[in-house]
C-alpha angles and dihedrals in degrees: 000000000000130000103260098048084044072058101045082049105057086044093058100053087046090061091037075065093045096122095032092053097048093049095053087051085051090038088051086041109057087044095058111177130188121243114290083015092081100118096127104039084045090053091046092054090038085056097051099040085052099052092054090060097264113133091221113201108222126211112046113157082352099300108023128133132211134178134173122211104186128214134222092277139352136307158103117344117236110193122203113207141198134172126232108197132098118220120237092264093153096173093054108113085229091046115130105251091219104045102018089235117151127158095247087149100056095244084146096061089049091064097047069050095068099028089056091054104034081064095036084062101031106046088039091063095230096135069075091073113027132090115232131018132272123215128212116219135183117189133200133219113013091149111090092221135137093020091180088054093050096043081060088051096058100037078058088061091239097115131022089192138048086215121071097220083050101056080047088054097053100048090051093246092138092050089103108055130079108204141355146220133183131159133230127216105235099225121223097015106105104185130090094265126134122213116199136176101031114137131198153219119272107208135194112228121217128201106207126194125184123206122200133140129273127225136155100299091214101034113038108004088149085077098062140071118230109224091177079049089057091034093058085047090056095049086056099052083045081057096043089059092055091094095059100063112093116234098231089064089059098215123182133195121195115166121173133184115234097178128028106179141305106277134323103281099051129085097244102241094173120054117158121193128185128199151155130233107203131191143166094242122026086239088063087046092048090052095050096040090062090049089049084049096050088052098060099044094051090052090063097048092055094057097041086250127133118232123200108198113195111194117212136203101249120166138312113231114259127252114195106213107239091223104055089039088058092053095048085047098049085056090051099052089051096039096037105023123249096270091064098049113088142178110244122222122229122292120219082200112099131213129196084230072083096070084054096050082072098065104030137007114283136174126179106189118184135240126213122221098110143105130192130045118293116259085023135126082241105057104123128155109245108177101037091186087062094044103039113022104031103057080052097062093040093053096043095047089052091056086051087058096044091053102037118111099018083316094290092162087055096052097043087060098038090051089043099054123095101203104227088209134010124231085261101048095048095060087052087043087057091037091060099046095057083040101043097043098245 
């Protein structure tokens, strides 16, 4: 057999699943769960790995899923991921009433994603004629939501990370793969158009708590201090340093306050803010963290309260690697036509595959099929052939061309790629950011 028609094969049993494979993205849909949440979406992959003959191991990171379909010999391995969280999207019309989670980022797509190809490699019979092995992944909380939550996670000894890959990462799950891939929906593109290369900005998170005194709002006011009063400061001098960040670092601040006092009367005396600070190289996020930092302590200073600044571990940029971009390219020009394959700019949104981009080669192309804005109460998958099916057959025909020929594709990027970090030195790289104060 040769390797187009290995190709035309796998296709084919990916549009034999059409209907099944929609309905599992509608049926993961309509149940959104937040990061570490994900039970139900977890049992549904387990279900349908399992029933394709893969023994999944369940649990990873608390509700990760991985599965290993292995080829004819030996070899490099390929994953395939997929996330399984919603993001916190309350306005959305599908949003759970309870949690306010609603899939407004497409993550559901990216699981039919896996699923569709998972069967596409699998019931062609093609792991009979490739050379290495491809491992199915499902990974929980990319989404950096509900970071109290997650800080009592942690201090529980559960997780080590906010970010599912990370704490992945962290327990060496990925130690065993070569190489992966994962694909985006591009949000608000409806057509059947495909976006590769662009890479994105990493970012550091920060939990921020004020601590003033509180006093009689109306009758002795003069004895409190004002912590919103010192907050809102902070947000200003925030404001004042953003000329000082240099436009082709891309840096974004985005504070918000999550908590502005106690009630109306009262002196707030405990504001708590949140925010990101985002860059194109963690050098450009580490400068303008520092300045962020210096903001709001001088903010507190100024107003005779006291700030505690937790720094978090948020996400590393993300750098496609060219080779297996050119490979995912080269199938959607064939698939899609030239004129419906485009290079993606680069995105100031950040991702914790990322994090993963540092260790192994990585790419994460984007699909179109969707209106709305992402995050927003009017994401909705208009064309489900170009969600659900097409990133599928992407994926799967580019396995096929890492694995063909004893995987010499495989082999030519993995030899080819110089790790910026090793598993070792990432988690001392995040160590020393929550010990050094960004």
């Amino acid at each position: 057999m040769t390797k187009d028609a290995l190709k035309a094969k796998v296709c084919g049993v990916i549009d034999s699943r059409r209907e099944e494979i929609i309905a599992l993205g509608e049926e993961i849909f309509a149940h959104p769960e937040l990061g570490y949440k994900e039970k139900a979406t977890a049992a549904l992959v387990e279900r349908e790995l399992k029933k394709l003959g893969l023994a999944p191991r369940t649990g990873l990171a608390v509700t990760g899923i991985k599965a290993r379909a292995k080829g004819r010999s030996a070899g490099p391995t390929v994953a395939i991921l997929g996330e399984l969280d919603a993001v916190v999207s309350p306005m959305h019309p599908c949003a759970n009433p309870d949690t306010g989670a609603a899939h407004a980022c497409g993550h559901n797509a990216q699981t039919a994603n896996l699923l569709a190809a998972a069967m596409g490699l699998l019931l062609s019979g093609a792991m009979e004629e490739l050379d290495g092995d491809v491992v199915f992944f499902s990974t929980p909380a990319e989404e950096y939501v509900e970071l109290e939550y997650r800080q009592k996670l942690r201090e529980e000894g559960t997780i080590g990370f906010f970010g599912g890959k990370q704490e992945l990462i962290r327990l060496g799950e990925f130690e065993d793969v070569d190489m992966a891939m994962m694909v985006h929906g591009e949000i608000g593109q409806p057509g059947r158009d495909a976006w590769v290369g662009g890479d994105t900005n990493g970012f550091v998170g920060k939990v921020i708590r004020y601590t003033g005194r509180e006093a009689h709002a109306g009758g002795a006011p003069h004895l409190g201090i004002n912590a919103l009063n010192a907050a809102c400061l902070g947000m200003m001098a925030i404001n004042a340093q953003r000329e000082t960040f240099r436009d082709e670092d891309a840096v974004r601040v985005h504070p918000v306050i999550t908590k502005g006092g106690d009630m109306v009367n009262i002196i707030p005396a405990d504001v708590r803010m949140e925010t990101y600070v985002r860059g194109r190289t963690m050098d450009a996020i580490l400068d303008a963290s520092q300045k962020v930092n210096r903001a709001l302590e001088g903010s507190a200073y100024a107003m005779g309260a006291t700030v505690d600044i937790q720094e978090i571990p948020g996400y590393l940029p993300l750098v496609n690697q060219p080779g297996l971009t050119g490979a995912y390219a080269q199938n959607a020009r064939a698939l899609l036509g030239e004129d419906h394959v485009h290079q993606a700019p680069f995105f100031c949104g950040s991702g914790d595959i990322g994090d993963l981009s540092v260790l192994m080669p990585v790419i994460l192309p984007s699909q179109g099929g969707y209106v709305g804005a992402a995050h927003s109460r009017d994401v909705a998958i208009v064309d489900p052939e170009s969600a659900y099916i097409l990133p599928a057959k992407l994926m799967a025909m580019t396995v096929v061309d890492l694995l063909w020929d004893g995987a010499a594709l495989a082999k030519e990027i993995r030899a080819g790629f110089t790790p910026q970090m090793t598993r070792e030195s990432y988690l001392e790289f995040w160590k020393n950011i929550q010990g050094g104060r960004g």
